[in-house]
C-alpha positions in Angstrom: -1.0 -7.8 10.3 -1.5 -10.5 7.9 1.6 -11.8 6.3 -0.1 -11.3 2.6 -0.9 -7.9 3.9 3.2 -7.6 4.6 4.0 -8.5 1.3 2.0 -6.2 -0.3 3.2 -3.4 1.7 6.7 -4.6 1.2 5.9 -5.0 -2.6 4.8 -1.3 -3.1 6.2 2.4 -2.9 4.2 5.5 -2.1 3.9 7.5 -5.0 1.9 10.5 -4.2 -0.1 12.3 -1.3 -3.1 14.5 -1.2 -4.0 14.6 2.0 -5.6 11.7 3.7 -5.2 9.9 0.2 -2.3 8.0 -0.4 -1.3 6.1 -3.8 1.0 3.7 -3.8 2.4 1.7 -6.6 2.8 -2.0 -7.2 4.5 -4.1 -9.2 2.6 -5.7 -11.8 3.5 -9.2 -11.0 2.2 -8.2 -7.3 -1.3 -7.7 -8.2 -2.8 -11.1 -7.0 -1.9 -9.5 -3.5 -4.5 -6.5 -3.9 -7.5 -8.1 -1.7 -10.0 -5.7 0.2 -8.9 -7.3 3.0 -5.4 -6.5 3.2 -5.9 -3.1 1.9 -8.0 -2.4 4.7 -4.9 -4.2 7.1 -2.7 -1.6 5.8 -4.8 1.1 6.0 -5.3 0.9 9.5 -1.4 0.4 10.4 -0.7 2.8 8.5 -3.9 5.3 10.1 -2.6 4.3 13.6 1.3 5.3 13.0 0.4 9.1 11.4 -2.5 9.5 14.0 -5.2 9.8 11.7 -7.2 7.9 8.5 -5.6 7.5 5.6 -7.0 5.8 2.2 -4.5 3.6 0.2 -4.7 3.4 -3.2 -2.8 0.3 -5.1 -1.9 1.1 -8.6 -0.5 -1.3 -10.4 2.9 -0.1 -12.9 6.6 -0.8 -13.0 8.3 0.6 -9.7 11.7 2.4 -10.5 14.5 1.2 -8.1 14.1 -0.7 -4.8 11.2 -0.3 -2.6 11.9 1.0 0.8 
């Protein structure tokens, strides 16, 4: 995976699932990360790991405590 594509994963929490739809948020000052390309990075690691595809969705707003 791309190392810009590690740093926005490390950079964001999951927030909420429904589904195959996944949000995740993202600290404001992170938001020069969000690229199509890296979205689609994690997608697919993150597809292959729970066995099926998942959609990410990067929302930008303050994350409360540490991200995992």
């Amino acid at each position: 995976m791309p190392r810009d594509a590690l740093a926005l994963a490390r950079n964001s929490a999951l927030e909420s699932r429904q589904g195959d739809a996944w949000e995740l948020a993202i600290a404001p000052g992170s938001e020069l990360l969000l690229r199509d390309s890296l979205v689609r990075a994690i997608e697919a690691s993150v597809s292959a790991c729970v066995g099926r595809a998942v959609t990410l969705r990067f929302v930008p707003r303050n994350i409360l405590g540490e991200t995992p």
